[in-house]
C-alpha positions in Angstrom: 108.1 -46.7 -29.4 106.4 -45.8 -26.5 107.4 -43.5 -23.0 105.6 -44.8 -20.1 105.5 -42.1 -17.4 105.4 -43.4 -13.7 104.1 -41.5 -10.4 106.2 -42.2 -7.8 105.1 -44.2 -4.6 103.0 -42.5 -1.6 105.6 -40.8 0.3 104.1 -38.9 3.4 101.6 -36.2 3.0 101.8 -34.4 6.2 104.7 -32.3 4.8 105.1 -30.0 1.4 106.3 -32.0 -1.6 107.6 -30.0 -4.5 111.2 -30.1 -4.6 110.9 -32.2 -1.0 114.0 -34.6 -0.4 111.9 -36.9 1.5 111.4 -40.6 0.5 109.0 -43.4 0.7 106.8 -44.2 2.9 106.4 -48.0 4.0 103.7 -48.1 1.7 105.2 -46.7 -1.2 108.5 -49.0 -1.2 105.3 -51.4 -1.0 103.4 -49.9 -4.2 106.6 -49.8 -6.0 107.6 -53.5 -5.7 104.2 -54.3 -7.0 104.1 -52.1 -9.3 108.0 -53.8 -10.4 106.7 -56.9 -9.9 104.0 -56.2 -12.6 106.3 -55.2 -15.4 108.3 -58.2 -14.8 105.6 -60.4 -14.8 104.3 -58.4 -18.6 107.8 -58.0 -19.9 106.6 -58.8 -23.6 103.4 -56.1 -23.2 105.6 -53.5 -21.9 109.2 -54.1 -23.4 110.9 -52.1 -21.2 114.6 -50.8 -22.6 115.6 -47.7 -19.9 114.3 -46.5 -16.9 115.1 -42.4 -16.0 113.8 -40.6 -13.1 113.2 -37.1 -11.2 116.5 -37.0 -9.1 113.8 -36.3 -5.8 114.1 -39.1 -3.4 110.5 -40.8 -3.7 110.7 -40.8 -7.1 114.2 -42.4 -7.0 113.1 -44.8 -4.0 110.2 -45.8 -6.9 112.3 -45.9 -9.8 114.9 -48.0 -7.4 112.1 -50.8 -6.6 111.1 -51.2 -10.5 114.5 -51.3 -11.6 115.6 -54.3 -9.0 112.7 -56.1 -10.8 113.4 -55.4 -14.4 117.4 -55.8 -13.5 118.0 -52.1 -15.1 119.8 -49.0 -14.0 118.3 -45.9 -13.2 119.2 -43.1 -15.1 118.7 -40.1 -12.7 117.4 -36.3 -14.1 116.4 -33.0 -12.7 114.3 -32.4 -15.9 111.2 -34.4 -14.6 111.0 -33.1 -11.0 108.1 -31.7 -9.9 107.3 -27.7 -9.6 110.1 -26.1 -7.4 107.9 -24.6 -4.2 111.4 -22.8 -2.4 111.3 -22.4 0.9 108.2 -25.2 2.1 109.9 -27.9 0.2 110.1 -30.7 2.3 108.5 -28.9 5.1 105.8 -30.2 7.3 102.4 -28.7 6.2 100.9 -27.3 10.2 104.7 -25.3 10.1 104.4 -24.1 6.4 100.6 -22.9 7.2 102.3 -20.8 10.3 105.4 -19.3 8.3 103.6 -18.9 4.7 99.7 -18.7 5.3 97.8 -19.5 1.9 101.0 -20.0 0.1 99.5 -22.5 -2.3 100.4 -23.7 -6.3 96.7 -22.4 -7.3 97.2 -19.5 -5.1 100.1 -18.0 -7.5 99.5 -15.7 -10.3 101.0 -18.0 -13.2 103.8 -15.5 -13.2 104.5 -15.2 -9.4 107.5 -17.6 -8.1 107.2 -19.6 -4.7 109.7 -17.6 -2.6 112.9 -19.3 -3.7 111.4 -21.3 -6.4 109.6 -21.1 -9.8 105.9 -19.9 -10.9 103.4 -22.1 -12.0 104.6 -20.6 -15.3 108.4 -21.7 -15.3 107.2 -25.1 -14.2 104.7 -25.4 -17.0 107.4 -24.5 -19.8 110.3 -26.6 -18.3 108.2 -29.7 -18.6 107.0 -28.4 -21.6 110.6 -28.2 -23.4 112.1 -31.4 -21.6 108.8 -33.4 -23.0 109.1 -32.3 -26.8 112.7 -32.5 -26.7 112.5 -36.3 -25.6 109.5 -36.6 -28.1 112.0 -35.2 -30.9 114.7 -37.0 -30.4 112.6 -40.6 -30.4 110.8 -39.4 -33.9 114.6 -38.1 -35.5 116.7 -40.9 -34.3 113.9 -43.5 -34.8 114.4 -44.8 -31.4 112.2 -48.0 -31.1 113.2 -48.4 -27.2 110.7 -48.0 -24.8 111.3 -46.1 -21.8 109.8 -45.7 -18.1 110.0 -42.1 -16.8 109.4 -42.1 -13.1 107.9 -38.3 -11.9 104.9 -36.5 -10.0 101.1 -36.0 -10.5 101.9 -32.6 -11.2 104.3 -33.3 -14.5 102.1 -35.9 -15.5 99.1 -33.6 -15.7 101.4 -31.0 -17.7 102.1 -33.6 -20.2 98.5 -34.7 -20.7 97.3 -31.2 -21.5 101.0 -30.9 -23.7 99.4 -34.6 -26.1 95.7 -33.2 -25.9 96.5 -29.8 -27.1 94.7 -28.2 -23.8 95.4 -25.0 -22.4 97.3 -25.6 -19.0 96.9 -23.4 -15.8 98.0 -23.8 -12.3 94.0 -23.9 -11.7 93.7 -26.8 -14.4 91.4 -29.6 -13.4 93.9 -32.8 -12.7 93.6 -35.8 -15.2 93.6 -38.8 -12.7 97.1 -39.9 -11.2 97.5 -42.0 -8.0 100.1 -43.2 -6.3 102.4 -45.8 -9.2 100.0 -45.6 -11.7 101.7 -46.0 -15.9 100.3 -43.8 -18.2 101.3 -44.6 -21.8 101.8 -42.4 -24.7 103.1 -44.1 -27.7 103.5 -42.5 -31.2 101.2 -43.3 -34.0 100.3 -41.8 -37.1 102.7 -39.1 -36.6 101.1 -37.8 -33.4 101.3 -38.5 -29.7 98.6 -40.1 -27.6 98.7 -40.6 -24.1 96.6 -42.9 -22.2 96.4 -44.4 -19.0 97.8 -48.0 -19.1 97.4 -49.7 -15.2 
């Protein structure tokens, strides 16, 4: 049984992406064909059963191209969005630099909230609790389905300090997560391992 998390497509970096609503850009509908187009094309290597994603739009606009490839649904969930930043979600970075000078993730105290949102903190335990409830519930109900999770960089880097049993901080180095890249973590020999699979 494996989970095979999924950063979304490049979406457009001239604006705040946290809880953004903004999609896609060209070249992320573009990344996320491909990256559909893959899976298809190694359906016996991957196996894929279910395919759940952030509710945010580019992960959705992502999850949306892989799905039309591997003729699945997408199963939509707020439990794998990316940290909550309030008031600059969505919010083109030259205005949120005027309104909210050096309001930055690793500018928080781990216990201080975006205004409007969550702190580095809240983010860290929420992914914390929705990853090792889905890790429970495939070890007690023996799932043997394997399933795509579509998210963010910043999740993705939670749950890699979560299977290496690292201490996690909003000043953490980043394990490496570009744009549609599948990092793997399967189950074997009673523990979790993650590694990064294309």
């Amino acid at each position: 049984m494996s989970i095979y998390l999924v950063r979304h497509g490049r979406d457009d970096e001239g604006y705040r992406g946290g809880w953004s609503q903004r999609g896609l850009n060209a070249e992320g509908y573009r990344q996320s064909e491909r990256l559909g187009i893959y899976l298809n094309d190694n359906k016996q290597l991957y196996n894929i059963h279910r395919i759940v994603s952030s509710d945010l739009s580019r992960a959705l606009d992502t999850a949306g191209e892989i799905a039309a490839k591997l003729s699945l649904t997408v199963e939509p969930s707020r439990d794998w969005r990316e940290t909550n930043n309030g008031v600059v979600a969505g919010m083109p970075n030259e205005i949120a630099d005027e309104r909210y000078p050096g309001l930055y993730f690793a500018g928080l105290r781990m216990d201080e909230r975006y205004p409007g949102g969550e702190s580095p903190l809240e983010f860290y335990t929420r992914i914390k609790n929705t990853f090792e409830q889905w890790c429970r519930e495939q070890e007690e109900q023996s799932h043997r389905e394997n399933v795509l999770v579509v998210t963010h960089g910043g999740v993705i880097n939670v749950v890699y300090h979560l299977v290496r049993e690292l201490e996690w901080t909003n000043l953490s180095k980043a394990f490496p997560s570009s744009y549609t890249s599948v990092h793997k973590i399967e189950h074997n020999s009673g523990k979790w391992e993650i590694q990064l699979a294309y």
